[in-house]
ZAMARGU-4260 file (C-alpha; in steps of 0.2 Angstrom, whole numbers, plus 5000, padded with zeros to 4 digits):
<rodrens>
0) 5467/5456/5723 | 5463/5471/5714 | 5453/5468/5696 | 5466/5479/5689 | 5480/5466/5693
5) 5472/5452/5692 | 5472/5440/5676 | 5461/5446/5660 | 5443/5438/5660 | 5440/5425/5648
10) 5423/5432/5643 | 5433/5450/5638 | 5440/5451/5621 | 5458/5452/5621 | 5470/5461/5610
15) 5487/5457/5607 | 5501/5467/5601 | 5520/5458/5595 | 5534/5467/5592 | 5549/5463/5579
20) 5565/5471/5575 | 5578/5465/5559 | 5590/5450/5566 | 5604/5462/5568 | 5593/5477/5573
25) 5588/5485/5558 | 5575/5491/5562 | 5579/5498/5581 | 5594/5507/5576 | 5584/5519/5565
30) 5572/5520/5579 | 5555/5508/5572 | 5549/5493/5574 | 5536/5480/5566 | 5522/5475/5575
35) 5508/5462/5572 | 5491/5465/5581 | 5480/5453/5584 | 5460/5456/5588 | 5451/5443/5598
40) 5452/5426/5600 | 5462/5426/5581 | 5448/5434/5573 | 5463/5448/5562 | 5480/5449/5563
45) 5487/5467/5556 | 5505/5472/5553 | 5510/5489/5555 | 5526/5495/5553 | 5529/5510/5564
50) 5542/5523/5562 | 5547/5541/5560 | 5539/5544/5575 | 5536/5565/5579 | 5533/5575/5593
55) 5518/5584/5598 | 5514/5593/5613 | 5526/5581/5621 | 5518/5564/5614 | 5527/5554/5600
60) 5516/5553/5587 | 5518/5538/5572 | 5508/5537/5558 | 5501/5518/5555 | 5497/5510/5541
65) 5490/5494/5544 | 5486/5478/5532 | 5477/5464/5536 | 5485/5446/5536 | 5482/5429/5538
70) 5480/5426/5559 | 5485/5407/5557 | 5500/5412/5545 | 5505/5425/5557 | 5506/5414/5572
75) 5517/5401/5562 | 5528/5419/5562 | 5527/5423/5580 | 5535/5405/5584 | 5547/5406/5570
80) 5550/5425/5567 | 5562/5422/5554 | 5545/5415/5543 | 5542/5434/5542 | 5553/5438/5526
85) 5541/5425/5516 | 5526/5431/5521 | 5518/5441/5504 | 5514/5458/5511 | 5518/5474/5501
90) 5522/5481/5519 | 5531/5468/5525 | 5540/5470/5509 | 5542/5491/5511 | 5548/5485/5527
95) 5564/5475/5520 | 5567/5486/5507 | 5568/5500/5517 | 5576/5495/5532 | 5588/5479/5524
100) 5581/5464/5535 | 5589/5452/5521 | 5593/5443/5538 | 5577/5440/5545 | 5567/5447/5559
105) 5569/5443/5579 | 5553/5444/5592 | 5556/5459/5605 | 5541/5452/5616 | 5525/5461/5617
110) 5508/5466/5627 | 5491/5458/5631 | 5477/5467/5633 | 5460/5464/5639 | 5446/5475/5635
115) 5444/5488/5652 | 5457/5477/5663 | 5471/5486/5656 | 5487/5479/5648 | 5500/5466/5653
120) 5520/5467/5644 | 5527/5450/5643 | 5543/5446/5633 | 5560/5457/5633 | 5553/5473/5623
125) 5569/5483/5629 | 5566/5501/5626 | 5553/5497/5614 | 5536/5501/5621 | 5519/5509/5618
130) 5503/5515/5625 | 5489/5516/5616 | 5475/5528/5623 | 5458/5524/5613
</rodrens>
């Protein structure tokens, strides 16, 4: 099997990335998402609301800004994504106040990565997908 299919090494750190939209698609239907990126074996967990994303030279470009969070307490989020709302974060915050997830939030799926093996989409991300070119 080719390394680039086969499954990441256990001795590469891995990256995760998780994607969320409001319960009733607030988010998506103004064309953003939240996502929660986790380094490592748990080491960080940030969330970055991305949005308003712009064209340039045929790339869409989105300006992040990303917080640090609680990996454990972000976790206890992935399995129950309506935790999410509760979670004391001015972005997460920015993000119901901007966009009205009163609801609650939903998991769209995500990505794994593993440092020089490439990347791996697991879930139902939909439309909603990224590549990140470091």
């Amino acid at each position: 099997m080719s390394p680039a299919c086969s499954p990441p090494s256990t001795s590469s750190p891995t990256e995760k990335n998780l994607f969320f939209d409001g319960a009733v698609s607030e988010l998506s239907k103004r064309r953003a998402v939240l996502r929660l990126h986790f380094y490592g074996d748990d080491e960080r967990c940030v969330v970055s609301p991305k949005a308003r994303a712009v064209l340039v030279d045929s790339v869409s470009r989105v300006d992040e800004d990303e917080k640090d969070l609680d990996p454990r307490v972000m976790h206890e989020c992935v399995a129950e994504p309506g935790k999410l709302g509760s979670v004391e974060s001015t972005d997460l915050r920015r993000v119901k106040e901007d966009f009205g997830t009163e609801k609650g939030f939903t998991g769209l799926g995500g990505t794994l990565a593993s440092t020089g093996l490439g990347g791996q989409l697991y879930g139902d991300i939909g439309s909603l997908s990224e590549l990140e070119i470091l």
